[in-house]
C-alpha positions as CSV (number, residue, x, y, z in Angstrom):
1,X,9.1,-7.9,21.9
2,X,5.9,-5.9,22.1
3,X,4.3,-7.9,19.4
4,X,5.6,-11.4,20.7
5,X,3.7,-10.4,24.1
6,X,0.6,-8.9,22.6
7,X,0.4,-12.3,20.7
8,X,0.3,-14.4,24.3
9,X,-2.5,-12.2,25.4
10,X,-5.5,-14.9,26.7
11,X,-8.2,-12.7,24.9
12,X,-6.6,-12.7,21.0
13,X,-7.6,-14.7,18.6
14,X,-4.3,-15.4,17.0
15,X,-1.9,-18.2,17.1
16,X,0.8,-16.7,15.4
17,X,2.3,-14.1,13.2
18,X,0.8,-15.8,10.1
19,X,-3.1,-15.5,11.3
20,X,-2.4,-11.9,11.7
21,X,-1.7,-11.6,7.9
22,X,-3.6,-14.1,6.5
23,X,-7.4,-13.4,8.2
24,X,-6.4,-9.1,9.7
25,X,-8.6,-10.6,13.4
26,X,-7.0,-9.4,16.2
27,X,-9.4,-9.6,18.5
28,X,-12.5,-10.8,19.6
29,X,-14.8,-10.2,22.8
30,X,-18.3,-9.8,24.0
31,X,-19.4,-6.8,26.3
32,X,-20.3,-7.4,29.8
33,X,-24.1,-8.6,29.2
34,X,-23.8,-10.4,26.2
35,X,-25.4,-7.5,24.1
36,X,-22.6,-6.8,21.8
37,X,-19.8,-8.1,19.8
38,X,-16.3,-6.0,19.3
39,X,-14.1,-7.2,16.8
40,X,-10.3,-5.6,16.4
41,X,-8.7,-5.9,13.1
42,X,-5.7,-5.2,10.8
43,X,-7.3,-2.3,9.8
44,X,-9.9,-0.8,12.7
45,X,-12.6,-2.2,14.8
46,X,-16.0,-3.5,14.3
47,X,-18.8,-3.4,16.7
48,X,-21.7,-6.1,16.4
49,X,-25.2,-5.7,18.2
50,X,-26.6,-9.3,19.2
51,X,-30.2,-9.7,20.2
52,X,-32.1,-12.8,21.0
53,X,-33.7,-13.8,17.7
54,X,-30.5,-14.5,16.5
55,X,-29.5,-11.5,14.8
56,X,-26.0,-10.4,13.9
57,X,-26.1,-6.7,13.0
58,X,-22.9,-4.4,12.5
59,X,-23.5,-0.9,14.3
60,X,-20.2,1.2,13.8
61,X,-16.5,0.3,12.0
62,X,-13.3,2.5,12.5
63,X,-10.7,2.2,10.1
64,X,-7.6,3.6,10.4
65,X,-5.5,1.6,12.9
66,X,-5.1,-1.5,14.2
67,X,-6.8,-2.7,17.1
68,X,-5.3,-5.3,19.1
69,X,-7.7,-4.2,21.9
70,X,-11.2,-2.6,21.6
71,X,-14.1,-2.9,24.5
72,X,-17.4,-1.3,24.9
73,X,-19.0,-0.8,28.2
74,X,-22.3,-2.2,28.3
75,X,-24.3,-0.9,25.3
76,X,-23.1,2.6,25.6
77,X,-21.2,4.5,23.2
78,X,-17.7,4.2,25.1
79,X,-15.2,2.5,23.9
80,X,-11.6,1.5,25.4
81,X,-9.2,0.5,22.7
82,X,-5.3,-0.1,21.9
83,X,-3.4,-0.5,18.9
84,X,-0.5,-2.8,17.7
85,X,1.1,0.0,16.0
86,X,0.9,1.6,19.9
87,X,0.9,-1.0,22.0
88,X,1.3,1.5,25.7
89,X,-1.5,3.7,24.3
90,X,-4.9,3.6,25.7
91,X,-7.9,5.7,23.6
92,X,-10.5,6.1,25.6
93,X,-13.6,7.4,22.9
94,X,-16.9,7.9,22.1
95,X,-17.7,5.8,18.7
96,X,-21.0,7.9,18.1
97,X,-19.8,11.0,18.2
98,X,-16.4,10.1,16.7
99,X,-14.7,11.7,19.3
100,X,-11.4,11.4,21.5
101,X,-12.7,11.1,25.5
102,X,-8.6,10.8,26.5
103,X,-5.7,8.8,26.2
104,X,-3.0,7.6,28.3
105,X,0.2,5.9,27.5
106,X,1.9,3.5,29.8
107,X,5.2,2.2,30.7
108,X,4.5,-0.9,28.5
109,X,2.3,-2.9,26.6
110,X,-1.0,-3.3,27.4
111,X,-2.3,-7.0,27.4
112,X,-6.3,-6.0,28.8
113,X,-8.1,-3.6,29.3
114,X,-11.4,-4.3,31.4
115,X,-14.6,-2.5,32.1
116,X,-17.5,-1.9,34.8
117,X,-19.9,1.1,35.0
118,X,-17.5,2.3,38.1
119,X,-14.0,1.2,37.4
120,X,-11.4,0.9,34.1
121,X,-8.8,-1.7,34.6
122,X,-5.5,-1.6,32.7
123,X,-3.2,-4.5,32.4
124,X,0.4,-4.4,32.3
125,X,2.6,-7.7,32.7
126,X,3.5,-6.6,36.4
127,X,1.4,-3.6,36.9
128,X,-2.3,-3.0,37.4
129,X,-3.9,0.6,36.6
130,X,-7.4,0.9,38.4
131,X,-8.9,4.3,37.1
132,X,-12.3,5.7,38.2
133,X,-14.8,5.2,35.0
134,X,-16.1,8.9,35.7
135,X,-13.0,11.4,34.9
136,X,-10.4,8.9,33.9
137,X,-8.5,8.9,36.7
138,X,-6.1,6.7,38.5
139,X,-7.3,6.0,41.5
140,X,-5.3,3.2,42.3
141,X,-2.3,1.3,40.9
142,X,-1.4,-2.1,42.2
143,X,2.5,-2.6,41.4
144,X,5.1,-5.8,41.3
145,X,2.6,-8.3,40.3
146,X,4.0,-11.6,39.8
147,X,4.7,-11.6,35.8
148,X,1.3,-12.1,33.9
149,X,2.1,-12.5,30.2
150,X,-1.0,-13.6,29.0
151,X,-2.5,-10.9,31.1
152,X,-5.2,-12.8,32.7
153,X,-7.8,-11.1,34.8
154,X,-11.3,-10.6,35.4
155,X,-13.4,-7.9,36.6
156,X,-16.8,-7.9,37.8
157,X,-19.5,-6.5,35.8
158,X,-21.1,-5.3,38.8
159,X,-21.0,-1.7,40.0
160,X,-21.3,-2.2,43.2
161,X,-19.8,-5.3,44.0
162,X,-16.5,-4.7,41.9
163,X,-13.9,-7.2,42.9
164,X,-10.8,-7.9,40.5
165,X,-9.3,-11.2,40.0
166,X,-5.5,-12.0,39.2
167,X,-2.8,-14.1,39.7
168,X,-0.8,-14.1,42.9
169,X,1.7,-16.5,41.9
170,X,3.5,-17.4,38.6
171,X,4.2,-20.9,39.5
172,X,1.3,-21.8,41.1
173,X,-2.8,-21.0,41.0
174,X,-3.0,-18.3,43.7
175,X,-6.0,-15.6,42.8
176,X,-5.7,-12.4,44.4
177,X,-9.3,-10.9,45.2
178,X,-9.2,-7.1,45.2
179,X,-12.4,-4.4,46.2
180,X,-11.9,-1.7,43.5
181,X,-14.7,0.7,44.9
182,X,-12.9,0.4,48.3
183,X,-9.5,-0.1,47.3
184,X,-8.5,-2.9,49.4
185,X,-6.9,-6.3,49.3
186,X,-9.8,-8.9,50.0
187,X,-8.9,-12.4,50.2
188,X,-6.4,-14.9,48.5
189,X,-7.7,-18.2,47.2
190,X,-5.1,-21.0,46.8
191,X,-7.0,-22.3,43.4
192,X,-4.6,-24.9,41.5
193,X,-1.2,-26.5,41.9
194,X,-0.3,-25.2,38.1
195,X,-0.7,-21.7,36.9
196,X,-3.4,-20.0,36.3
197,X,-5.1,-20.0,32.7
198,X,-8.4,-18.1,33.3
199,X,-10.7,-16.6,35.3
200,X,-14.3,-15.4,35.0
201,X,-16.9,-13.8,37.6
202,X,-20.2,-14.3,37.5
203,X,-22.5,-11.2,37.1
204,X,-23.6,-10.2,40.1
205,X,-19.5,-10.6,41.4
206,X,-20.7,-13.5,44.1
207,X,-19.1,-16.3,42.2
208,X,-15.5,-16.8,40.8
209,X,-14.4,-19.8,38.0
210,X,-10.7,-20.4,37.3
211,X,-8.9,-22.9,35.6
212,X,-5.2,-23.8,35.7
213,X,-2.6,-24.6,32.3
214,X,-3.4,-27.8,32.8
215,X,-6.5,-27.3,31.9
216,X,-8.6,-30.4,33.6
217,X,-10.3,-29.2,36.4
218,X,-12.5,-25.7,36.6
219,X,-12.9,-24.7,40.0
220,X,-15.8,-22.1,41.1
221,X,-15.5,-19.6,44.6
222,X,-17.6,-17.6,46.4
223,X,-16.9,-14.1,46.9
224,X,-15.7,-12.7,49.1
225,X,-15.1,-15.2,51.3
226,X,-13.4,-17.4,48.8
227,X,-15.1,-20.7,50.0
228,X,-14.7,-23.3,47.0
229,X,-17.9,-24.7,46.0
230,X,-17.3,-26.3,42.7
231,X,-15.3,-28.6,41.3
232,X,-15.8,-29.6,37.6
233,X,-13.6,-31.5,35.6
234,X,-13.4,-30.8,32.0
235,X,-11.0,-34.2,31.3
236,X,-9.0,-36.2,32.5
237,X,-6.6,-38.0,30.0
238,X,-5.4,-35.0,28.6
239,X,-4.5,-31.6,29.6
240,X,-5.7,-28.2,27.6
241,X,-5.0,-24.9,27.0
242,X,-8.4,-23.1,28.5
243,X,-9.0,-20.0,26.4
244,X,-12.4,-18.6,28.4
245,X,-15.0,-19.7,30.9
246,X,-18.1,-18.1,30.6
247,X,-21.5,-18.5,34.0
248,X,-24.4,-17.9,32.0
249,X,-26.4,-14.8,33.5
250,X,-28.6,-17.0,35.8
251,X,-25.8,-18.5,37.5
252,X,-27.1,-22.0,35.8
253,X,-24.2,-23.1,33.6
254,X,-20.5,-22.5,32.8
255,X,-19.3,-22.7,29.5
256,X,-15.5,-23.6,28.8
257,X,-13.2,-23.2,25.6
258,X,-10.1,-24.5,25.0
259,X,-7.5,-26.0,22.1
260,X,-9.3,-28.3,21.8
261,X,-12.6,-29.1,19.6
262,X,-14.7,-29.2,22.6
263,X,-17.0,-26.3,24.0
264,X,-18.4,-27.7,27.7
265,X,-20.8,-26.6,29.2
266,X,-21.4,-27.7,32.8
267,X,-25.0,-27.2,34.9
268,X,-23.9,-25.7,38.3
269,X,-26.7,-28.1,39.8
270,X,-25.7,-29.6,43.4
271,X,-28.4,-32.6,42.7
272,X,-26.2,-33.6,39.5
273,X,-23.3,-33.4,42.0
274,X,-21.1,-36.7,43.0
275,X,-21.4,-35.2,46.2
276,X,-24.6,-33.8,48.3
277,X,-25.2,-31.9,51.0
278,X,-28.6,-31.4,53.1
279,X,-31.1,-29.3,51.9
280,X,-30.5,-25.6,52.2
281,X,-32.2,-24.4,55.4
282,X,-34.1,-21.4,53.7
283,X,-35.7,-21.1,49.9
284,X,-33.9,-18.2,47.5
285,X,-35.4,-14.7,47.5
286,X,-37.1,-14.0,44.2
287,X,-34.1,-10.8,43.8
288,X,-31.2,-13.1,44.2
289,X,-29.6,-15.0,41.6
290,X,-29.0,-18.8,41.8
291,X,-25.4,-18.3,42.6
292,X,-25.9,-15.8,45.3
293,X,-28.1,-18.1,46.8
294,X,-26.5,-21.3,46.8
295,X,-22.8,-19.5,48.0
296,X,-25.6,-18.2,51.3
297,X,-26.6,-21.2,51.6
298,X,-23.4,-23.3,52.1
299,X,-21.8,-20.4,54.2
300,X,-25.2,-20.8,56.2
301,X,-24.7,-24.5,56.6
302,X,-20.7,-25.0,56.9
303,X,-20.9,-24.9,61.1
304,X,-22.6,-28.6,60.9
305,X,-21.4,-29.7,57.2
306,X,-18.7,-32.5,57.1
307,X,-15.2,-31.2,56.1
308,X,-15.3,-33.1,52.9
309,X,-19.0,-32.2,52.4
310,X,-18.4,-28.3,52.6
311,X,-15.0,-28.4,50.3
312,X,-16.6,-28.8,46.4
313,X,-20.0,-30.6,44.8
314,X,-17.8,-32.8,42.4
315,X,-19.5,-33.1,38.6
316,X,-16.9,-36.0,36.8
317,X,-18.5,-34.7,33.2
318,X,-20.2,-32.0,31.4
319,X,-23.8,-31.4,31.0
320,X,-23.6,-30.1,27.1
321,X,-21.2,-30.2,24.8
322,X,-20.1,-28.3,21.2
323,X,-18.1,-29.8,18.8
324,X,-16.0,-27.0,17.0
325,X,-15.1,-27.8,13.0
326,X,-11.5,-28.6,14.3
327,X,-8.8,-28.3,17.1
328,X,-6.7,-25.5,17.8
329,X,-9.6,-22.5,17.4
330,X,-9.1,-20.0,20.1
331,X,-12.1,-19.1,20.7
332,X,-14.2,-16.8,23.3
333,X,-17.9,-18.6,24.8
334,X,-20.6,-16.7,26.2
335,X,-23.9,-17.8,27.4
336,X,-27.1,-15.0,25.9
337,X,-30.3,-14.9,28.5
338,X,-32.2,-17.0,26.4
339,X,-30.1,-20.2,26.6
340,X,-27.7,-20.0,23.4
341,X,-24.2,-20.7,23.5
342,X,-22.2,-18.0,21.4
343,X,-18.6,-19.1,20.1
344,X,-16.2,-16.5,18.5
345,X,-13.5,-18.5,16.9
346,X,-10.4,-17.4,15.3
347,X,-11.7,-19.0,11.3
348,X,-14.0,-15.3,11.4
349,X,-16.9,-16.9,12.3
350,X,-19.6,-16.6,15.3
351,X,-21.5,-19.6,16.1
352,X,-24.8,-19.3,17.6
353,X,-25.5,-23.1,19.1
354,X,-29.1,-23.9,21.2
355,X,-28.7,-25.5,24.6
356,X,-30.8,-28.5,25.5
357,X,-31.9,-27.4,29.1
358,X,-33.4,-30.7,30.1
359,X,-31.0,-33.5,28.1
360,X,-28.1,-31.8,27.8
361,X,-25.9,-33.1,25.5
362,X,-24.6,-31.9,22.2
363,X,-25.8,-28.7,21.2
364,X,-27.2,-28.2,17.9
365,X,-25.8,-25.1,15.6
366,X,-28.3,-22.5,14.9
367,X,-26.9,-19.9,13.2
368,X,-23.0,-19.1,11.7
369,X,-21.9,-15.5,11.3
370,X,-18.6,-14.0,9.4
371,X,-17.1,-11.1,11.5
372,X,-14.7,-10.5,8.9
373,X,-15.4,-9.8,5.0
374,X,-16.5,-12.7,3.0
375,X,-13.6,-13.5,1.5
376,X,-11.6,-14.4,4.7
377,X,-14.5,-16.8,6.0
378,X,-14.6,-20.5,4.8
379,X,-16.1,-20.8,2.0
380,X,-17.6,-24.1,3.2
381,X,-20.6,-22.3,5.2
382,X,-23.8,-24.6,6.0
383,X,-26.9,-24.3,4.9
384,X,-28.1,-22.5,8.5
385,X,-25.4,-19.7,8.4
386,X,-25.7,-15.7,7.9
387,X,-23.2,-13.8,6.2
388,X,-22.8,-10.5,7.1
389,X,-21.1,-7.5,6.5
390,X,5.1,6.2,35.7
391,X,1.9,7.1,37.0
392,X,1.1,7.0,32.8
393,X,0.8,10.5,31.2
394,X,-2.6,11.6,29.8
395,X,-4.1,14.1,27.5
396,X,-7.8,14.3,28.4
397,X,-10.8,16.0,26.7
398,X,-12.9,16.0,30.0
């Protein structure tokens, strides 16, 4: 039952039983600024260092277990990591050194772990564990959470704005907005009439995407307030599975994977918007990202806004698309500071694809890593790609 659930989890790369034995990825995900690729496998972990020229360099592998879960906070040696062989164990290390931080062990399995320079969220189906980043300990534990199989969260990246984000209902798209630092209950945003499938804060924690099972519309919040600003529809003739959403770090664009072939990627512009609103009574400080301004600016402006003018800017397509080599990839996006679109698919590979900032459109493919050993990759590869090599009970080293 363990393994069944661990296979639901949003975040790995796995469709079933038989991608487990026939490529050993378990699990895929970038760290919080786009620096860094982990990479959990049948027999250890693999940690990646990205940069902006396109390089795809491996830094450290483990072997000796395997790692259904394994994230590094920022680009510092800690890493959080579980195994499939111990699916209630958290290892909390330091990859340099080689060394065991702590562990705890939990009343059962673990389906995410996220991380913040302040907080370390663990993710049971109907438990939350909120431990302080410093000395490991709990500091909070939210309880009787409706039943989240999949495990779908997010956590802000920010420090000092760390609000979580998970579901308040299991039959419909209710996101609970939690203050971790403060350890209170925020806001609840009525999101979708379906489920929830994902969600995904910006980087300064002012702006929140989610997306419902069905799959065709991506909403985006402001936070804390929870006022909706966006309202982007992926498709409308047929629903999807989303896998990850993805705000690029200047708040410009969104970035949205799914079962199906298509990566979109949508411009959070208000001028590209069905619907417009009057200009913005005050230009944004040169400190404050794109998103933080705009989410001042329509709070500053909703007094005098129409109701139907203050609800969402509407945008009926994407700005940029990615075609991926066929349907059913699960796959994680992420958007680098220098305007690539990175894809981590579950065929082993990382594509690297260049976004057309003034067209649009679809992307063009720039580079194609294997995360695993050769042999597992395709060995169709193009031309352009690089191949490379209660409480819970703890035991602490601190």
């Amino acid at each position: 039952n363990e393994y069944k659930s661990y296979l639901r989890m949003n975040l790995a790369l796995l469709n079933g039983p038989g991608d487990v034995v026939a490529s050993g990825l378990y699990f895929v995900n970038f760290n919080q600024d786009v620096t860094s690729l982990a990479v959990g496998t049948s027999t250890g972990y693999k940690l990646f260092t990205l940069n902006g020229h396109d390089r795809f360099d491996q830094t450290y592998e483990f072997t000796g277990e395997d790692v259904c879960i394994v994230e590094r906070l920022f680009s510092s040696s800690l890493i959080a990591m579980v195994s499939l062989s111990a699916p209630r164990k958290l290892k909390v290390c330091h990859f340099k050194k080689g060394t065991e931080i702590c562990n705890y062990c939990y009343p059962n399995t673990i389906l995410a772990v996220k991380l913040n320079r302040a907080r370390l969220l663990v993710v049971l189906e109907e438990i939350l564990y909120i431990h302080n980043i410093k000395d490991m300990k709990v500091l909070h534990t939210i309880r009787d959470t409706p039943p989240n199989p999949k495990g779908i969260v997010a956590l802000s990246i920010n420090a000092d704005n760390s609000y979580l984000a998970y579901p308040g209902s299991g039959q419909i798209g209710e996101v609970q907005i939690f203050d971790t630092l403060n350890l209170d209950a925020v806001t609840m945003i009525p999101a979708h009439d379906a489920p929830l499938a994902a969600l995904a804060f910006n980087s300064s924690g002012s702006l929140l995407a989610t997306a419902s099972e069905k799959g065709t519309v991506i909403r985006i919040f402001s936070v804390p307030n929870g006022n909706k600003l966006f309202e982007l529809r992926r498709g409308v003739k047929r629903c999807a599975a989303i896998y990850s959403l993805s705000f690029s770090p200047d708040d410009r664009y969104l970035s949205a994977s799914s079962n199906t072939e298509t990566i979109h990627i949508f411009k959070l512009d208000t001028s590209s918007s069905t619907t417009a609103a009057p200009q913005a009574p005050e230009t944004p400080a040169p400190e404050q990202t794109w998103g933080q301004y705009l989410g001042k600016a329509l709070i500053s402006t909703a007094s005098y806004l129409p109701s139907q003018m203050t609800d969402v800017f509407t945008q009926g397509r994407s700005f940029a698309q990615v075609k991926l080599p066929s349907p059913g990839l699960r796959s994680v996006c992420a958007i680098t500071t220098t305007g690539k679109l990175l894809v981590a698919s579950s065929d082993s590979y990382l594509y690297v694809y260049i976004i057309e900032e003034t067209e649009g459109g679809e992307c063009v493919l720039s580079k194609q890593h294997c995360m695993m050993a050769d042999s597992t990759c395709d060995d169709l590869t193009p031309d352009n790609s690089e191949q490379v090599e209660e409480p819970p009970s703890v035991q602490s080293n601190y």
